[in-house]
Every structure is written in C-alpha cells, then in structure tokens.
Residue frames as qw, qx, qy, qz and C-alpha x, y, z in Angstrom:
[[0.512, 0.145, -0.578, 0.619, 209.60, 160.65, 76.16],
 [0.161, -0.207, 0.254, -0.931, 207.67, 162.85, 78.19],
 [0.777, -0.168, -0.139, -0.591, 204.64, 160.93, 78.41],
 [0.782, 0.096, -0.576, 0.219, 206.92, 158.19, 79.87],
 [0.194, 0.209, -0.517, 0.807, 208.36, 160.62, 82.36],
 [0.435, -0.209, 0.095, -0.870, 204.82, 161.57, 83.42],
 [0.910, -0.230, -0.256, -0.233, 203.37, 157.89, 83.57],
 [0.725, -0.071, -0.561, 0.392, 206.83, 156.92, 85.79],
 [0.189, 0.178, -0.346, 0.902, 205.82, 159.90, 88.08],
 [0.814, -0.277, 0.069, -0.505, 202.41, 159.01, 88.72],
 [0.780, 0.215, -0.587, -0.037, 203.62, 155.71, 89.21],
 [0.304, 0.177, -0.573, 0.740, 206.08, 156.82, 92.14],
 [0.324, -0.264, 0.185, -0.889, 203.40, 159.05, 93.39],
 [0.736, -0.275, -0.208, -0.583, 201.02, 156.71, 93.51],
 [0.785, -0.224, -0.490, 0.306, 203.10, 153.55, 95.50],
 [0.315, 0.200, -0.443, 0.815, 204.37, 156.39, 97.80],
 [0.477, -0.267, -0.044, -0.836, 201.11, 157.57, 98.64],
 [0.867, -0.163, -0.401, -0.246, 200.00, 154.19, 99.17],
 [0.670, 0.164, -0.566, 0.451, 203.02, 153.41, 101.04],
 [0.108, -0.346, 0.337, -0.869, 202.43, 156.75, 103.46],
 [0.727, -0.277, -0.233, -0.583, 198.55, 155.65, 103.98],
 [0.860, -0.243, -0.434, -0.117, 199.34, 152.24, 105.07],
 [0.371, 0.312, -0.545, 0.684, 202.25, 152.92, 107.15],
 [0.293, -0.402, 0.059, -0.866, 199.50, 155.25, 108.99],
 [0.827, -0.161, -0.349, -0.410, 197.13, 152.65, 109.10],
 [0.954, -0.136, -0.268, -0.018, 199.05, 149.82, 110.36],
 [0.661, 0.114, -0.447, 0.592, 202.25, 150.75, 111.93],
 [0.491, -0.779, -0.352, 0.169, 201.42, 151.98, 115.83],
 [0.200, -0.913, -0.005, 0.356, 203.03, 155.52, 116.59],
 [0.425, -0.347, 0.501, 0.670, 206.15, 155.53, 114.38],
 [0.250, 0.308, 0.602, 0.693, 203.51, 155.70, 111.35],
 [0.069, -0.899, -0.359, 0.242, 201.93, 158.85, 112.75],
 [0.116, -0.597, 0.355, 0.710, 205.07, 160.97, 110.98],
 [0.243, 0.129, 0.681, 0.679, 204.03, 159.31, 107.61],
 [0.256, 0.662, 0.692, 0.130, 200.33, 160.62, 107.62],
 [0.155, 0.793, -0.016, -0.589, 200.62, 164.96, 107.26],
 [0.049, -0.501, 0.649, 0.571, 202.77, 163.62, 104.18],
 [0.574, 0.289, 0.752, -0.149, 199.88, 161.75, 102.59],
 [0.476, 0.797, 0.348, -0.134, 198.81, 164.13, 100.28],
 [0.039, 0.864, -0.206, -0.457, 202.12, 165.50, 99.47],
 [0.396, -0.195, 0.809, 0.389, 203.19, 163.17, 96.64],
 [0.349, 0.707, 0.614, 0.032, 200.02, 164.45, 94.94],
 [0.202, -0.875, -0.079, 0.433, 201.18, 167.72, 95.60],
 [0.458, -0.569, 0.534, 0.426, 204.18, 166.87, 93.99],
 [0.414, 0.226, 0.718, 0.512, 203.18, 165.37, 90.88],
 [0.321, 0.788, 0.509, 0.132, 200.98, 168.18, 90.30],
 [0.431, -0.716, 0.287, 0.469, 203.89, 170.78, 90.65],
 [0.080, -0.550, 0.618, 0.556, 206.03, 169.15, 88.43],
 [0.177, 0.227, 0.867, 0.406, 203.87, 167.08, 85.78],
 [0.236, -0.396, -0.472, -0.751, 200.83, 169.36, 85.59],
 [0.608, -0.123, 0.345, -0.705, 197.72, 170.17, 87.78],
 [0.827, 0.053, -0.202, -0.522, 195.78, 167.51, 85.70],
 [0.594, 0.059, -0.790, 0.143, 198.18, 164.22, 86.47],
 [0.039, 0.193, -0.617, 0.762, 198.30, 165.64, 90.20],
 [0.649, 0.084, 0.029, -0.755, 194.29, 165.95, 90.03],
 [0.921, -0.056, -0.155, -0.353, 193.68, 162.53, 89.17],
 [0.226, 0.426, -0.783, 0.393, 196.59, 160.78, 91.34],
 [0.372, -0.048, 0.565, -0.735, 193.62, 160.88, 94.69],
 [0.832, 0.132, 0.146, -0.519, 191.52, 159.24, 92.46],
 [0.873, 0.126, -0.434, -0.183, 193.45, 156.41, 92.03],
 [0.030, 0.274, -0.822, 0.498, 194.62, 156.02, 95.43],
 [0.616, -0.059, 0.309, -0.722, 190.96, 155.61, 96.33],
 [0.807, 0.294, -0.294, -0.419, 190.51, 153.27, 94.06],
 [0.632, 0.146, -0.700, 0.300, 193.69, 150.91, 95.15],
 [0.279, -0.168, 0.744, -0.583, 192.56, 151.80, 98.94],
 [0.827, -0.009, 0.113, -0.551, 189.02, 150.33, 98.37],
 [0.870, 0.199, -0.396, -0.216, 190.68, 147.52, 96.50],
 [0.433, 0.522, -0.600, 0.425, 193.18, 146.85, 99.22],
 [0.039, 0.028, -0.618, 0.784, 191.47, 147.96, 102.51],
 [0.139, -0.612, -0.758, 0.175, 187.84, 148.10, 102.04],
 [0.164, 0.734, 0.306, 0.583, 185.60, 150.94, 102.29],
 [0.663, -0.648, -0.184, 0.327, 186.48, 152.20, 105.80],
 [0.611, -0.286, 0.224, 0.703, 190.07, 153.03, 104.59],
 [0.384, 0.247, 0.497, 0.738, 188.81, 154.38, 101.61],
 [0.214, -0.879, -0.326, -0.276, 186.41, 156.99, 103.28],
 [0.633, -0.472, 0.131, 0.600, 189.76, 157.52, 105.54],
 [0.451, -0.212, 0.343, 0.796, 191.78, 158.71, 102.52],
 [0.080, 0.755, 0.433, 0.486, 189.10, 160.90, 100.76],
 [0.470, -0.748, -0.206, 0.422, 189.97, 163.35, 103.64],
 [0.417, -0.505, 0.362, 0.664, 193.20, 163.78, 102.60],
 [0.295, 0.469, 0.608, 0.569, 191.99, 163.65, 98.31],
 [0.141, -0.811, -0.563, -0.080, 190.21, 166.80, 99.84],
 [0.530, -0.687, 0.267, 0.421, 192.59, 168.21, 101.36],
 [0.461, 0.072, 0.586, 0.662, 194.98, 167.47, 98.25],
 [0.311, 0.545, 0.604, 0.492, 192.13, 169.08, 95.69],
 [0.150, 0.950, 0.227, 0.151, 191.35, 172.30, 97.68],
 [0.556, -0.472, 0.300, 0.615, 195.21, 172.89, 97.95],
 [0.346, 0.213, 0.558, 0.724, 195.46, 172.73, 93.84],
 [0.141, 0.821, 0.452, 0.319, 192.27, 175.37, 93.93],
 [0.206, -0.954, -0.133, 0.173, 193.91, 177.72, 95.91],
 [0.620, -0.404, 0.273, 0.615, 196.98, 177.76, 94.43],
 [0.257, 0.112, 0.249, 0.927, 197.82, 180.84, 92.37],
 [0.174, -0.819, -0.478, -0.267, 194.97, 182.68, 93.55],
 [0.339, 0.416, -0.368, 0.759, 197.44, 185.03, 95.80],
 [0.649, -0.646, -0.283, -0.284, 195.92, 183.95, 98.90],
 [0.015, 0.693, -0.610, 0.384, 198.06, 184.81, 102.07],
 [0.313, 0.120, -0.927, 0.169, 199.25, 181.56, 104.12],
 [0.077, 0.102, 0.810, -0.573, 196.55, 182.05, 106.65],
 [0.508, 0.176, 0.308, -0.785, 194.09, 181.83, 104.56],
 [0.552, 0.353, -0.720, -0.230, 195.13, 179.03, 102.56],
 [0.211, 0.080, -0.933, 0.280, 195.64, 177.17, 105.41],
 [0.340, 0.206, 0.699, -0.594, 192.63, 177.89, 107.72],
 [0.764, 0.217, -0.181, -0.581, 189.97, 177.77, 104.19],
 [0.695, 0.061, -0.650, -0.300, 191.19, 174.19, 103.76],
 [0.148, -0.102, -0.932, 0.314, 190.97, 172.91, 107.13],
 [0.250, 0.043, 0.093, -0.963, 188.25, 174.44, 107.44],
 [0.584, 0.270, -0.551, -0.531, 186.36, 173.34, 104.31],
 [0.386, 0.112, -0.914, 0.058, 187.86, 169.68, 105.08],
 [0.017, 0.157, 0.858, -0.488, 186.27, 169.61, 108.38],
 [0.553, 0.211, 0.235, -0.771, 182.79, 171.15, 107.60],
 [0.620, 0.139, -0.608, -0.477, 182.60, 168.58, 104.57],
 [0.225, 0.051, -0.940, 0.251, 183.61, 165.82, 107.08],
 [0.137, 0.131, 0.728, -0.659, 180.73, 166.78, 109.37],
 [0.503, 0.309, -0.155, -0.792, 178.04, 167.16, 106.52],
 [0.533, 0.147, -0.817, -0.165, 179.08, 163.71, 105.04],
 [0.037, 0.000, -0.859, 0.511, 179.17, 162.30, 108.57],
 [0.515, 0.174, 0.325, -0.774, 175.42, 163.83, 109.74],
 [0.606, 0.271, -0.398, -0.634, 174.29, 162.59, 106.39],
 [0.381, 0.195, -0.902, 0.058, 175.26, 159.06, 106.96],
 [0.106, -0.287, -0.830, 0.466, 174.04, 158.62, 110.63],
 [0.143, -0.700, -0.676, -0.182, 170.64, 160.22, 109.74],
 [0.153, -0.909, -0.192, -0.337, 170.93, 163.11, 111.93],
 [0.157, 0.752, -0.375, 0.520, 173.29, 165.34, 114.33],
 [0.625, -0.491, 0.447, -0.410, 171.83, 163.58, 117.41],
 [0.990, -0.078, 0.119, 0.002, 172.49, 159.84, 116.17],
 [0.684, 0.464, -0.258, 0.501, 175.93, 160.74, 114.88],
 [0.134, -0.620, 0.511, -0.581, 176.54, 162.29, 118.54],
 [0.912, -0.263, 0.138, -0.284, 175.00, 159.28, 119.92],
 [0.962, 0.212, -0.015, 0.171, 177.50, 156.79, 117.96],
 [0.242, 0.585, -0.487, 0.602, 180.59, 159.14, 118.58],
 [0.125, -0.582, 0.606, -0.528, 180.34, 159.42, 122.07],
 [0.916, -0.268, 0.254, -0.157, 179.45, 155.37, 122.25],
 [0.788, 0.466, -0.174, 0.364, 182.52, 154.74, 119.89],
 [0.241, 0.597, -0.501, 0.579, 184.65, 157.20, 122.42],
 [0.689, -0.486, 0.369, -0.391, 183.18, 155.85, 125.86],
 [0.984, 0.027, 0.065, 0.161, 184.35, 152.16, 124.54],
 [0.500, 0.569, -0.299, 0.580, 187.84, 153.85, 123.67],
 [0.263, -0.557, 0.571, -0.543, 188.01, 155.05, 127.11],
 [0.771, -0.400, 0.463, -0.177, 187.24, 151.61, 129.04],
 [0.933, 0.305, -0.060, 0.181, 189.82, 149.90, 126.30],
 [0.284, 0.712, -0.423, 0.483, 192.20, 152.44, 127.45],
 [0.735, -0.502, 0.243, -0.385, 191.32, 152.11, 131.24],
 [0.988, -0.101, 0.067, -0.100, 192.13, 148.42, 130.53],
 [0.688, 0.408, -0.268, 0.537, 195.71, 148.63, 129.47],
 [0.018, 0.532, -0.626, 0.570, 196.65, 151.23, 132.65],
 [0.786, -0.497, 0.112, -0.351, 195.21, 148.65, 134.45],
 [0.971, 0.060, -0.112, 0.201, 197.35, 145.83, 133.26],
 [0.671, 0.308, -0.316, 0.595, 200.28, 148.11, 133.69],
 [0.517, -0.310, -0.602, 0.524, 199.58, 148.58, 137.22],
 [0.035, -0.428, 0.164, -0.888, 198.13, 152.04, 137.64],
 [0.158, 0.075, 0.763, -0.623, 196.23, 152.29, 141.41],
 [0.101, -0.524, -0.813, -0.234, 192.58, 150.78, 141.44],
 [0.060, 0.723, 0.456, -0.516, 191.04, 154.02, 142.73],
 [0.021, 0.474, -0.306, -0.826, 192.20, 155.82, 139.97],
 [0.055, 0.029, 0.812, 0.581, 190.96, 153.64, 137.64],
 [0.053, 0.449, 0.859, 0.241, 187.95, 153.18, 139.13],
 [0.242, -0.447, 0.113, 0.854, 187.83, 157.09, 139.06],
 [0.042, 0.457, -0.444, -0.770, 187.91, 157.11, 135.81],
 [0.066, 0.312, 0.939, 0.129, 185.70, 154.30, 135.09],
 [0.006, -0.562, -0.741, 0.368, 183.02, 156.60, 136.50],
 [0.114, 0.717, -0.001, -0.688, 183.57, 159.15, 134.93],
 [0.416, -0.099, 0.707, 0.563, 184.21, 157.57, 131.33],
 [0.306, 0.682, 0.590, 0.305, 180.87, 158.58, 129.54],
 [0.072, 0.964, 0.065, -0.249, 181.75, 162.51, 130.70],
 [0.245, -0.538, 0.549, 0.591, 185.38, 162.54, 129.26],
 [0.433, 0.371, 0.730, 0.377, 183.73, 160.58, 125.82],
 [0.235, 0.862, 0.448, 0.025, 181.04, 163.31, 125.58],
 [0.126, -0.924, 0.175, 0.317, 183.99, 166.11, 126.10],
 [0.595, 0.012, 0.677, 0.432, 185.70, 164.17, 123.51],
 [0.338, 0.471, 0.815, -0.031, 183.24, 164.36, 121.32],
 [0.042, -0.975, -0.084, 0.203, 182.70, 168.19, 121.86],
 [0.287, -0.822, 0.350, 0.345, 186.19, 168.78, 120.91],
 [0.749, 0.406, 0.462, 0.248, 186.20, 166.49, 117.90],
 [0.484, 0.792, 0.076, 0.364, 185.79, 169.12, 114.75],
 [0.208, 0.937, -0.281, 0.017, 188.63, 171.30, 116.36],
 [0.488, -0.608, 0.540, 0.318, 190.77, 169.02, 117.45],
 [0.748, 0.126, 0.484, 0.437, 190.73, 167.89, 113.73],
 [0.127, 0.962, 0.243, 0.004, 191.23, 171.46, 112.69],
 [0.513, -0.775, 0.348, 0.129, 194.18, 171.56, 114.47],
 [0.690, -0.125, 0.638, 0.317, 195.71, 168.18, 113.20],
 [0.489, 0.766, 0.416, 0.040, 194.63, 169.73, 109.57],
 [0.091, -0.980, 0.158, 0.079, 196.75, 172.66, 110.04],
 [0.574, -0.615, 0.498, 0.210, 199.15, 170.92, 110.58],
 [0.690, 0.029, 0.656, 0.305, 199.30, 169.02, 107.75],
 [0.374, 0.921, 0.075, 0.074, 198.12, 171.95, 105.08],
 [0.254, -0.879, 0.370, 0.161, 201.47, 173.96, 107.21],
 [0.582, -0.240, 0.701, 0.334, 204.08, 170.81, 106.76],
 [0.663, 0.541, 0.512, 0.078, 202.78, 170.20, 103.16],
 [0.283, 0.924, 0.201, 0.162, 203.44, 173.51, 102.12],
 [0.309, -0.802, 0.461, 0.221, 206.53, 174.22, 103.89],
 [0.724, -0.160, 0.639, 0.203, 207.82, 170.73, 101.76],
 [0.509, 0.660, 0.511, 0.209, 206.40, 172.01, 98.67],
 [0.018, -0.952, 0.284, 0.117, 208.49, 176.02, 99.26],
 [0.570, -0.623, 0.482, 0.234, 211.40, 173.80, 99.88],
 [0.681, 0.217, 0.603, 0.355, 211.22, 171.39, 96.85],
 [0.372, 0.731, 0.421, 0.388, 209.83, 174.48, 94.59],
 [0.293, -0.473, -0.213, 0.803, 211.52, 177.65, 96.22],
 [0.059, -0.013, -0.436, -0.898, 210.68, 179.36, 92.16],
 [0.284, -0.330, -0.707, -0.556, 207.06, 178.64, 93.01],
 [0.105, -0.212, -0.706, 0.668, 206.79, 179.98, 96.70],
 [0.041, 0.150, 0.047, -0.987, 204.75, 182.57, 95.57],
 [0.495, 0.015, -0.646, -0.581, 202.38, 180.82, 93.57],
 [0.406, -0.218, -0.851, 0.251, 201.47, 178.66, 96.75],
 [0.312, -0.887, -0.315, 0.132, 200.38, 181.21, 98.73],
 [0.239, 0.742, -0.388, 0.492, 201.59, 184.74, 99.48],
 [0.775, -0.300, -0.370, 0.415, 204.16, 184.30, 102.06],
 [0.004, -0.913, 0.295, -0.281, 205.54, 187.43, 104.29],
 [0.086, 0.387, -0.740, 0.543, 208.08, 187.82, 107.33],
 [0.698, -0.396, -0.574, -0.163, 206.31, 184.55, 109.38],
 [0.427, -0.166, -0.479, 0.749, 208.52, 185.97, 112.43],
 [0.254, 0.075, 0.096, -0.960, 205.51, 189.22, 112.17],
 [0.320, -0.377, -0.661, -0.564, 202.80, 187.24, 111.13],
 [0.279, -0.037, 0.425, -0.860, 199.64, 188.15, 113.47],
 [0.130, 0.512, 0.845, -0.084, 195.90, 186.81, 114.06],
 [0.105, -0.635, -0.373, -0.668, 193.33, 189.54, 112.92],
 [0.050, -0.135, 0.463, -0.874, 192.43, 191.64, 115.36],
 [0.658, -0.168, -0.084, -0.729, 188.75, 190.83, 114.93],
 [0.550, 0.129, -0.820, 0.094, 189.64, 187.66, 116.11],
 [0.101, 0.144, -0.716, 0.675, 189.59, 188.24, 119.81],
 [0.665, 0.021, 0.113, -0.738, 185.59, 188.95, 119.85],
 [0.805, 0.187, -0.445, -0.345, 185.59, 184.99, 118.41],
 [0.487, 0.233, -0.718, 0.439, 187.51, 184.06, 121.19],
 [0.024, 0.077, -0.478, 0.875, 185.78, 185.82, 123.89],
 [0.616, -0.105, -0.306, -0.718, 182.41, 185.68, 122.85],
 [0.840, -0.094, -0.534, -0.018, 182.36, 181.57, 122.87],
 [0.213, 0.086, -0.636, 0.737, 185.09, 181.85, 126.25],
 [0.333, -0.094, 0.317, -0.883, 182.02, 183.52, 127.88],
 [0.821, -0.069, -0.273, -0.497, 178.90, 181.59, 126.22],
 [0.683, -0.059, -0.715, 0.135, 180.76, 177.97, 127.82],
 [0.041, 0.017, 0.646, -0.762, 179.92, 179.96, 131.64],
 [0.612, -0.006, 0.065, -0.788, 176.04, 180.28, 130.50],
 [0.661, 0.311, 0.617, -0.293, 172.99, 177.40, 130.92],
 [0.488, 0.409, -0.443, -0.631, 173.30, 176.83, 127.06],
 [0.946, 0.014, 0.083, -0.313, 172.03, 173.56, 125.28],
 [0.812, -0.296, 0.366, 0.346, 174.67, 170.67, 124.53],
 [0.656, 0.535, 0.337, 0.412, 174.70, 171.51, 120.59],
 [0.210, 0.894, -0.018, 0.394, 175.69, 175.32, 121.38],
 [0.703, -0.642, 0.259, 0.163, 178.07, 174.51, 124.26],
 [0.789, 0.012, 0.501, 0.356, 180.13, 172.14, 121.30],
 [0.641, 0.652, 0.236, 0.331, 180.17, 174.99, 119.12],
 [0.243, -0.937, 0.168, -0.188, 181.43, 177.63, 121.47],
 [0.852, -0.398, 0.322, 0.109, 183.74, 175.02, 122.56],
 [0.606, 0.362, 0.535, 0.465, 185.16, 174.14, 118.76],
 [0.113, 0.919, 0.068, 0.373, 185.14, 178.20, 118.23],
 [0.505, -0.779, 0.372, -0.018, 187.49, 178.54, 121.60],
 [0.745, -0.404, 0.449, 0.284, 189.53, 175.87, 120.48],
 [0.663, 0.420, 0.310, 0.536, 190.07, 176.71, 116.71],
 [0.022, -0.967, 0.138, -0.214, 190.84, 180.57, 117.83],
 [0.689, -0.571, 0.433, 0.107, 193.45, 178.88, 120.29],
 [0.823, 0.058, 0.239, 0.512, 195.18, 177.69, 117.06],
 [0.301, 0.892, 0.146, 0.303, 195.25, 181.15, 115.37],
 [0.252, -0.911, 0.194, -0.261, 196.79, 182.44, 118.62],
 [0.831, -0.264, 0.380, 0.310, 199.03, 179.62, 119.42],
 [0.671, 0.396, 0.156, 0.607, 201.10, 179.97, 115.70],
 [0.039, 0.918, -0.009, 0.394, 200.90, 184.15, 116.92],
 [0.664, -0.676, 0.292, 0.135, 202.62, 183.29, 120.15],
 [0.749, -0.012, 0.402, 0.527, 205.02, 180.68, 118.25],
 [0.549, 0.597, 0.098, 0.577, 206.02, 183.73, 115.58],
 [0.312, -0.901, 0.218, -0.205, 206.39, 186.39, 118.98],
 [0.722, -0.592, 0.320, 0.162, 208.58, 183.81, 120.05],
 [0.801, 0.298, 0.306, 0.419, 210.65, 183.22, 116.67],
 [0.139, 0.940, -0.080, 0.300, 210.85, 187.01, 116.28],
 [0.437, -0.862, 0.258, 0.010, 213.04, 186.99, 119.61],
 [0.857, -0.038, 0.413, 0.308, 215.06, 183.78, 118.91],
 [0.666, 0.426, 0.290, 0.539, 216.16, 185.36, 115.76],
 [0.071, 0.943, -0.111, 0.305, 216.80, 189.03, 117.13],
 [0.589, -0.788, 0.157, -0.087, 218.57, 187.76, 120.26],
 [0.647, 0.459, -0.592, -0.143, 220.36, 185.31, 117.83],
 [0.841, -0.342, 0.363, -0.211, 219.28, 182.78, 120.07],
 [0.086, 0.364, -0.818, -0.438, 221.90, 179.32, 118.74],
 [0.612, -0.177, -0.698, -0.326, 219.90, 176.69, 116.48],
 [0.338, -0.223, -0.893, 0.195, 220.08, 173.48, 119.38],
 [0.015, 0.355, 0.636, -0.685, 218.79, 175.88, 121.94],
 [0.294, 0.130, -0.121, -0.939, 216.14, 177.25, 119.54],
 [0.512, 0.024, -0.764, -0.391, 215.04, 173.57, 118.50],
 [0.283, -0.093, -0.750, 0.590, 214.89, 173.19, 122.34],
 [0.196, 0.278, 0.407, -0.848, 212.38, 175.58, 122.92],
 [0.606, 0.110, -0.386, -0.687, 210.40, 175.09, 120.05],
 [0.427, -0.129, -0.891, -0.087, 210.28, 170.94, 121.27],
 [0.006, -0.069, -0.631, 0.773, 209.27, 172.49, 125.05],
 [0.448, 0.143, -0.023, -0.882, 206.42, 174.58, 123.38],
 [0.512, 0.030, -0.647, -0.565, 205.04, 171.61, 121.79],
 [0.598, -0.200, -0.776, -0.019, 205.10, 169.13, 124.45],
 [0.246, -0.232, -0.668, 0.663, 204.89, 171.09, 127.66],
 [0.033, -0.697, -0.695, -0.173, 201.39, 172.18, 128.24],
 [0.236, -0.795, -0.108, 0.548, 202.26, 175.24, 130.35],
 [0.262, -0.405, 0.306, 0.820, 204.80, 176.75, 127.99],
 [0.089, 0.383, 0.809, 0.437, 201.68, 175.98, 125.18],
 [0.255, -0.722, -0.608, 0.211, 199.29, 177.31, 127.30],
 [0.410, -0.631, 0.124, 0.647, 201.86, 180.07, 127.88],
 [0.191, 0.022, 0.562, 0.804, 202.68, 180.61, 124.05],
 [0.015, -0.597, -0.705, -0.382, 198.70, 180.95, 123.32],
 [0.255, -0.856, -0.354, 0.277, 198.15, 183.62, 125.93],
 [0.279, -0.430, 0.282, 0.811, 201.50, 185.82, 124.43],
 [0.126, 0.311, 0.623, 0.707, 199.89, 185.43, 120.71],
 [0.014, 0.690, 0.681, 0.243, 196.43, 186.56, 122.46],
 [0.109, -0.913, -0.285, 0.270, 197.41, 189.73, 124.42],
 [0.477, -0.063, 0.417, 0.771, 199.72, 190.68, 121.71],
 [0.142, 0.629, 0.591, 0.484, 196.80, 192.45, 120.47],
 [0.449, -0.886, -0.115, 0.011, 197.13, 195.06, 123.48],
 [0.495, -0.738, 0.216, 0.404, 200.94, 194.81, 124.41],
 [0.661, 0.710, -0.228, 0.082, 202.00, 194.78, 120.63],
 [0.816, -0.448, 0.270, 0.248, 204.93, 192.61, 122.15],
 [0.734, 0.003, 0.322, 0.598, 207.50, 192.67, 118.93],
 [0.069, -0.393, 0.077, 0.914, 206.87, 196.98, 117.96],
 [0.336, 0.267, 0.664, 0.612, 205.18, 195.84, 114.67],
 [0.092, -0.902, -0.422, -0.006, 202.26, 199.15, 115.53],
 [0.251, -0.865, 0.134, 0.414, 204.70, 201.60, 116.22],
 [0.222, -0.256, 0.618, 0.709, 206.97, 200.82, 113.13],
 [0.265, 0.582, 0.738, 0.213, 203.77, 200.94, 111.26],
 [0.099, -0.951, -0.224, 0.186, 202.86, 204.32, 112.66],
 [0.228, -0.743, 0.078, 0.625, 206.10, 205.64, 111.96],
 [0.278, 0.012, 0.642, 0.714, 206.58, 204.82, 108.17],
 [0.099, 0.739, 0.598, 0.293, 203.15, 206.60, 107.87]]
C-alpha cells in the first residue's frame, strides 16, 4: 500500500511539474506565476515520500521535457532540477534563511555561467551571442511600440541606441537572475513552512523576519563595486562590479522590506492597507529605490532599536 501511495505521488508530482513548466513556456504573462512553483512539487514529494522519490522526480521531468520539447526546454528546466537538488542538500543542515537562500541562487547562477562559457567556447563569444541575442530583442521590441503608435523620434532614439541598452542588458544578466532566483528559493520555502509548519525548522533556521538584517560587512561589497563603476575599468570588471551592486541591492532591498514590516506590525497598520504598500514597493520604482536605501543606512541609523536592545540585555 505504501509503495502505491508513493508511485501515485510521483505521478502527481510529476504531471504538475510538467504542467507548471509548460504553462511557463507557452502561456504569455499569466504563465509567469506558474514558474517560481516549478520546483515545488519536487519539493513536495520529497517532504512527504522521502528525499530519494523527491531526488529522482527532476530527473524525470528532464527526461519527459527532452521528449516533449527538445533540448532547449530541457537545458531550461535543469535550472530549476538545480535549484530543486541544492534545496534537498541544505535542508537540515541548520542553515539560517539567508543563507539558504543566497548559497542556492548563488550556486544556480555561477553553474549557469560555467555551463554557458563552456558551451560558447569562451567568455568573449558567449558575450558576443548574448548581447546579439539581446540587441535583436530590442529591435523586435522597438517593432511592436511602433505598431502601437509610439512617436517616430522616440523610436528612432532608441533604435540608436539599441546595441548600448543590449550590452547593459547583458551586464546585468547574472544578477538580474539572482534576483528572480531569490525569489523563487523565498516563495518555495515559504509554501513548503506552510504545507509542513512541523518541519519549519528543518528547512532552514527561521527567526523574527520583521528583525532580519544584511551583515554589516556587506556595505564594503556595496561600496567598493558603487565606486569601481566611476573608474576607466575594462568591460569584464565593469559587469562584475555591476552584478556585485546589483546582488547587494537585493540583500538590502528584503532589509528595507523587513524595516518596513517591523512598523506595519507595531503601528498595527490594517491587512488591505499593508498589502497596499507592500504592492507600491514592488511596482513603484521610487518607493523600491526608497525601500533599498532604508535597508542600506539601517546600518548607521539602526532604524527599528534592534542595537540598543542588544546592548541592553548584555
């Protein structure tokens, strides 16, 4: 009976996965909510049927993407099988949430860029083919605000300028998938506390997220690169400084977003108007912009006491 339960729970896992993947794949914006949730139906079976079903689940999605989609798709969803596998290694290792999360995006992205390099022969042809794969993505885009009427100087603006926004693409790649990583590790895990609440602990250690902080040694990783992108540097150390500035900017962005949860939940702010501010932060660049600068000089104005109640219980 149990070996029944366990082969009709890979089963589930595996058409649900599939089901998430393609959604991604093929259904324009509305299947952007299905992909952070790729990997969690692995997650899941390995939860509640064992590590070892959960562990080989990714390897037979791969196996029905290649046969389905080709290898493209199936070099697509090894991401996420990554993702998925160093989740299951870090779990019970009593790693705190921010290092659970930032080792596997990490990880994920350095592997991506190793694999990648490898492929295209070297760092310069795989920058070459990115930023000829994003310069066509900009004049396909171009072409659609044309058709829907945006003014011909702008466009042709932006025409002119299309190979420098590609290359600043480009440059911003690895963090902006750093970012998008987070995100999904964050959601994953928050789905996995919810389903398992008896197994929070075992995920990662979790404190009071309304106190959580960046390291303080952070700020030198922030400041350093912030400076180096004012100096004559070459293109390859610009793109790392760059990708260092912007993966510190998440660290400090979630610090802002717990300065601001702390208040909401002293001031007893109500839900709607809390969900309100939390949609603002996301989509309004200022108040983003604004949230990342509170997490970074939080290290100076210690904004929610959490230094001074330190100091006094010592």
């Amino acid at each position: 009976m149990k070996g029944l339960d366990t082969l009709t729970g890979f089963g589930l896992g595996l058409a649900s996965t599939l089901l998430l993947f393609f959604a991604g794949l093929r259904i324009p914006f509305l299947g952007l909510a299905a992909v952070p949730l790729v990997i969690y139906p692995a997650l899941f079976v390995g939860v509640r049927l064992g590590r070892q079903p959960g562990q080989l689940l990714p390897l037979a999605v791969a196996v029905c993407v290649y046969a389905l989609a080709g290898l493209e798709a199936t070099a697509a969803y090894l991401v996420f099988a990554l993702v998925t596998y160093l989740l299951f290694l870090s779990f019970g290792r009593g790693w705190n949430l921010a290092t659970v999360v930032s080792g596997t995006a990490g990880l994920t992205v350095a592997a991506m860029l190793l694999t990648a390099t490898a492929l295209a022969g070297s760092l310069s042809a795989l920058w070459t083919a990115l930023q000829t794969g994003a310069e066509a993505q900009v004049l396909m885009t171009l072409e659609v605000y044309e058709r829907v009427g945006l003014p011909d100087e702008t466009i042709e603006y932006l025409r002119e300028h299309a190979g420098e926004m590609a290359a600043l693409f480009v440059r911003m790649l690895p963090g902006m998938i750093f970012f998008m990583l987070v995100i999904v590790v964050l959601a994953n895990l928050a789905l996995l506390s919810w389903h398992f609440p008896q197994y929070r602990s075992f995920f990662c250690h979790v404190g009071d997220l309304k106190e959580w902080k960046s390291p303080d040694h952070m700020v030198w990783f922030l400041l350093a690169p912030g400076i180096a992108l004012f100096l004559p540097l070459g293109d390859a150390l610009r793109a790392l400084a760059l990708n260092l500035v912007l993966i510190c900017a998440v660290f400090y962005f979630f610090h802002g977003l717990a300065i601001v949860s702390y208040y909401f939940h002293y001031k007893k702010v109500p839900m709607f108007f809390r969900v309100l501010g939390y949609l603002l932060i996301v989509f309004e660049q200022i108040l983003t912009v604004l949230v990342i600068g509170l997490g970074f000089f939080d290290l100076w104005g210690d904004f929610r006491r959490l230094k001074r109640r330190t100091a006094g219980l010592t």
